[in-house]
C-alpha positions, -999 to +999 in steps of 0.1 A: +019+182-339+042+162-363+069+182-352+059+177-315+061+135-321+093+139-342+112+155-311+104+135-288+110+103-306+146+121-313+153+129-279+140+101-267+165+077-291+196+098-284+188+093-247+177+053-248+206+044-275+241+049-267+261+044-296+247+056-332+218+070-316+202+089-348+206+056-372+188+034-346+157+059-338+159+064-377+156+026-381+131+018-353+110+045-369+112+028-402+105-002-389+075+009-370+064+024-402+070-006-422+051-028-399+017-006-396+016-001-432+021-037-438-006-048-411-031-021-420-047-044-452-049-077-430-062-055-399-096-039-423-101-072-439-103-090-402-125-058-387-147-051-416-151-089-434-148-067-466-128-084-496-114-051-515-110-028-487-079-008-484-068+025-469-046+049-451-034+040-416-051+060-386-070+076-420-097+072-444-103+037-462-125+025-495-142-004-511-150-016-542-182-032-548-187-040-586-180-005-601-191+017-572-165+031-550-172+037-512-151+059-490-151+053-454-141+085-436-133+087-400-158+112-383-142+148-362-148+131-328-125+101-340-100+124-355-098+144-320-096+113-303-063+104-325-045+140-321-051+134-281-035+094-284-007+115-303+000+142-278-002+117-247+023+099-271+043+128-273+044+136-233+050+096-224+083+098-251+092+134-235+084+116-197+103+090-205+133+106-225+140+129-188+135+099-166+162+081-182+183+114-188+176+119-146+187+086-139+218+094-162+229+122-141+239+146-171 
C-alpha cells in the first residue's frame, strides 16, 4: 500500500508540475510531512485535554501520569478504516493524475 500512495503522488506531481516535477512532489511531500508531524502534539492535547500526551501520527499515542505509562492503541476497525482513506487517497491521486494527463492530450 505504501508503494500504491508513493506512485500515485509521483505520477500525479510529474503530471500537475511542469518544470522540476520530482523536486516539487519531493518538496510538497516534505512539507506535508513536516506539517502533520508538527500539528500532531497540539491536535492530542486539544482532543484529549491530556498534558503529556504524545504519539505517532494516524498511530498509537501515550501518557504519562506520575510514573505510570499509558499506551493508547488504535483498535482493527480504526486501522481498516485508515488503509480504506489511503486507498481512496490513492485512486483520487491516480483519477486526478489521468484527468489532467486527458486534458493534456499526450
Amino acid at each position: 500500500m505504501i508503494f500504491a500512495i508513493f506512485h500515485a503522488f509521483a505520477i500525479w506531481g510529474a503530471i500537475f508540475f511542469e518544470k522540476l516535477h520530482f523536486i516539487k512532489t519531493a518538496f510538497v511531500f516534505f512539507i506535508y510531512l513536516i506539517f502533520s508531524i508538527i500539528i500532531n502534539d497540539p491536535l492530542l492535547h486539544l482532543v484529549t485535554d491530556v498534558k503529556d500526551l504524545h504519539g505517532k501520527a494516524y498511530g498509537s499515542a501515550f501518557y504519562i501520569e506520575g510514573k505510570n505509562y499509558f499506551y493508547i492503541n488504535p483498535t482493527d476497525s480504526m486501522m481498516n478504516t485508515n488503509l480504506v482513506m489511503l486507498a481512496i487517497v490513492v485512486v483520487l491521486f491516480w483519477a486526478s493524475a489521468f484527468f489532467r494527463l486527458k486534458e493534456k492530450e499526450i
